[in-house]
C-alpha positions in Angstrom: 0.0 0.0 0.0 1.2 3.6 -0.8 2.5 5.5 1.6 0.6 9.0 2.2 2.2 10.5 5.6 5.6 10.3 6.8 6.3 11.2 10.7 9.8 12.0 11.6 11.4 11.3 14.9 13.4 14.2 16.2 16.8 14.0 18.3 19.7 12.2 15.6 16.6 12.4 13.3 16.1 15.5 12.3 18.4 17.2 15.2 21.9 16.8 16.3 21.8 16.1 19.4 25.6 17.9 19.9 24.4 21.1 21.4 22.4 19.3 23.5 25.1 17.4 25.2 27.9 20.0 25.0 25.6 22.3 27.0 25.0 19.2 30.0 29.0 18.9 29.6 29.6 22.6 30.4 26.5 23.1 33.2 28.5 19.4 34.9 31.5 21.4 34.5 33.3 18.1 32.8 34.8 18.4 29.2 32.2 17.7 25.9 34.2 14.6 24.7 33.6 12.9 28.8 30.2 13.8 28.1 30.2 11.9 24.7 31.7 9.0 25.7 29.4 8.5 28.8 26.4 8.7 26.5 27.7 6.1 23.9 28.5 3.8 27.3 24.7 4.0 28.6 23.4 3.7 25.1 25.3 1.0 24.3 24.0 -0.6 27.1 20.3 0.2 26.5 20.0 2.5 29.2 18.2 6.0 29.1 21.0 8.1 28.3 19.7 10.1 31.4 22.1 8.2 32.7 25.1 9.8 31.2 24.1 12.7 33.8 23.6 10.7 36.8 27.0 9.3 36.6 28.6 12.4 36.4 26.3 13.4 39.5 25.2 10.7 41.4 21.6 10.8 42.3 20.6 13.6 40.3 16.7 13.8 40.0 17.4 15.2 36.3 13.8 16.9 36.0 15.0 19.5 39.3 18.6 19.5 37.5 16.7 21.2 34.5 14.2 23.6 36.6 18.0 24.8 38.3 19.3 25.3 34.0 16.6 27.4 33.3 16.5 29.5 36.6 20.1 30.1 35.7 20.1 31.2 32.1 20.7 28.3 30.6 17.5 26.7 29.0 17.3 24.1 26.4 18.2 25.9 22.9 18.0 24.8 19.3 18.2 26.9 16.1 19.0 26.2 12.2 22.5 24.9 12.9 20.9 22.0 15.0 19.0 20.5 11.8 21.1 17.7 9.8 22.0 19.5 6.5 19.4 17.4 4.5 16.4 18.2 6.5 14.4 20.9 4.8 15.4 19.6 1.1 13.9 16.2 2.2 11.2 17.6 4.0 10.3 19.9 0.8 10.8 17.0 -1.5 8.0 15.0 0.5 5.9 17.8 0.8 6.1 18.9 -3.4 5.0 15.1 -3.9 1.9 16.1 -1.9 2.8 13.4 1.1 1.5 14.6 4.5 4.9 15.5 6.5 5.1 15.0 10.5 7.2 15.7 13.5 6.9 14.0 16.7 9.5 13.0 19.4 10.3 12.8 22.5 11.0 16.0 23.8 9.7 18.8 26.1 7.4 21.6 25.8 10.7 24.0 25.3 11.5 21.5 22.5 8.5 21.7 20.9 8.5 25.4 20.8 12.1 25.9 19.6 11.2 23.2 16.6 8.0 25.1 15.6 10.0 28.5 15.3 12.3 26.8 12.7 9.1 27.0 10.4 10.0 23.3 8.9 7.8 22.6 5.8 6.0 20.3 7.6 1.8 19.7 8.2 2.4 19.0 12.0 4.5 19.0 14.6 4.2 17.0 18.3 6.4 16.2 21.4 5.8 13.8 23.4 5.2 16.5 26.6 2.7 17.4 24.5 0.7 14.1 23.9 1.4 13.0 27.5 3.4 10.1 26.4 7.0 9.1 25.4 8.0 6.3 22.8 8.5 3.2 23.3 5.0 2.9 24.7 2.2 2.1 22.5 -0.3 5.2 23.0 2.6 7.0 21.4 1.7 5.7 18.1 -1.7 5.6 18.6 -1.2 9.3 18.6 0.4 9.0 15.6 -2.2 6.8 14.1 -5.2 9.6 15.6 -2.9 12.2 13.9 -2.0 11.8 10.4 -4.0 11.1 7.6 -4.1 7.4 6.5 -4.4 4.2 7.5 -1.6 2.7 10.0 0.1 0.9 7.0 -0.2 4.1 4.6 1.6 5.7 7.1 5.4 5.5 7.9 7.5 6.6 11.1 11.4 7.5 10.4 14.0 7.2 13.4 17.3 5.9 14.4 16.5 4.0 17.4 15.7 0.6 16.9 14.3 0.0 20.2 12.4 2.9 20.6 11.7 4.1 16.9 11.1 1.4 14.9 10.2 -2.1 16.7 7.1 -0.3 18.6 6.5 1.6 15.1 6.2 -2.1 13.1 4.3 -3.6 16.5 1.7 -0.6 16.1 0.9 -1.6 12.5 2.7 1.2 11.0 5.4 1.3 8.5 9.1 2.2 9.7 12.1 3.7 8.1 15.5 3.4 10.1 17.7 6.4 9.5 21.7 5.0 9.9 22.9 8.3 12.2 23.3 9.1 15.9 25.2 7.0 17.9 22.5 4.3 18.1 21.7 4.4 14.5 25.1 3.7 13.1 25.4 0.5 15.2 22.2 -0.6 15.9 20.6 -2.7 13.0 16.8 -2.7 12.6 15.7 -5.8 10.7 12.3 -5.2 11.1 12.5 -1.6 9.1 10.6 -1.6 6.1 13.8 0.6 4.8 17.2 1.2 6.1 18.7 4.7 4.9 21.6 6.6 5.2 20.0 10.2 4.7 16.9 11.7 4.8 18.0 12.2 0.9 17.8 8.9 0.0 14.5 7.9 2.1 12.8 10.9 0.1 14.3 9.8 -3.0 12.7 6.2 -2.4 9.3 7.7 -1.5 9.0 10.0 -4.5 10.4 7.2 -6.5 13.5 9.9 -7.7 16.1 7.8 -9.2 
C-alpha cells in the first residue's frame, strides 16, 4: 500500500543532538568529549541516556537539574545549525509530492517550541510532553495513528533508534524507516524496518520514486 504520511522522529533524526550534550558537559563542569563518551556507554548498554548525567552526579533527579538550568540562564536551545544539512530539502521533497509530513518525538514543551520556530515545511508537529506520552509505549503511536492522515500501513515513522523508533512503530501496524545516524543508529541494525537509509535524501528519494 502507498504511503501517504511520513512522521519523523526528532533527536539524531532531524536534530543533532551535539548542542544538547555539549551544554550538559559545560553546566556538569566536565569536558564535551567525557560527556560523549558517557552517552555512547549507557546507550550502548540500552540504558536512558539520562544516565550519562547521573553518573557524572550521582543521584541527580534530572527533572530538578533542568528547573536549576533554566533558573540560571541556561534553557534548552536549538536553532537552524541543530537540523542535519538534508532536512528541509527532504522535508520539501516530500511535501512537493503532496505526502502529508510530520514531527513528533520525545522531547519537552521547550522543545516543541524551539522546533515550531524553525518554520519546517511540515503539516504538524508534536512532542511527546505534549501528547502526555513518550515512545517506546504504545499510546505513542496511537497518537500518531489519531494524527496523520491514512491508515496505520499508509503511514510510515522514520528514526534511528531501533528500540524505541522502529520495533514499537512495526508492532503498532505502522510502517518504519530506520535512518543509519546518531550513535545508536550507526550500530544498531533494525531488521524489522521496512527501509534502512543513510539520509533523509535517500529515504525521500525512495518515496518520490527519484532515481
Amino acid at each position: 500500500m502507498a504511503i501517504k504520511a511520513v512522521v519523523f522522529d526528532i533527536g539524531e533524526t532531524l536534530t543533532s543532538d551535539t548542542r544538547y550534550w555539549a551544554d550538559w558537559a559545560t553546566w556538569l563542569g566536565v569536558p564535551q568529549h567525557t560527556m560523549s563518551a558517557l552517552v555512547g556507554t549507557v546507550l550502548a548498554q540500552g540504558l536512558d541516556n539520562a544516565e550519562a548525567i547521573r553518573i557524572i552526579k550521582p543521584g541527580c533527579d534530572v527533572p530538578a537539574e533542568w528547573d536549576a538550568r533554566r533558573k540560571a540562564g541556561h534553557d534548552e536551545y536549538l536553532d537552524e545549525s541543530d537540523l542535519y544539512p538534508d532536512v528541509r530539502a527532504a522535508l520539501q521533497q516530500l511535501k512537493d509530492a503532496s505526502l502529508w509530513v510530520g514531527v513528533a518525538g520525545n522531547q519537552n514543551l521547550r522543545a516543541g517550541q524551539l522546533l515550531r520556530k524553525l518554520q519546517l515545511p511540515i503539516d504538524g508537529l508534536a512532542t511527546s510532553a505534549e501528547w502526555g506520552i513518550a515512545k517506546p509505549k504504545p499510546g505513542f503511536f496511537q497518537h500518531i495513528i489519531d494524527w496523520a492522515p491514512g491508515q496505520p500501513d499508509e503511514i510510515l515513522y522514520v528514526g534511528d533508534h531501533p528500540a524505541n523508533d522502529i520495533t514499537p512503530t512495526r508492532t503498532a501496524g505502522l510502517r518504519a524507516a530506520h535512518i543509519r545516524r546518531g550513535p545508536i543508529g550507526l550500530t544498531t541494525p533494525a531488521p524489522d524496518a521496512d527501509w534502512t537509509v543513510n539520509s533523509l535524501t535517500e529515504l525521500a528519494d525512495i518515496l518520490t520514486n527519484r532515481p
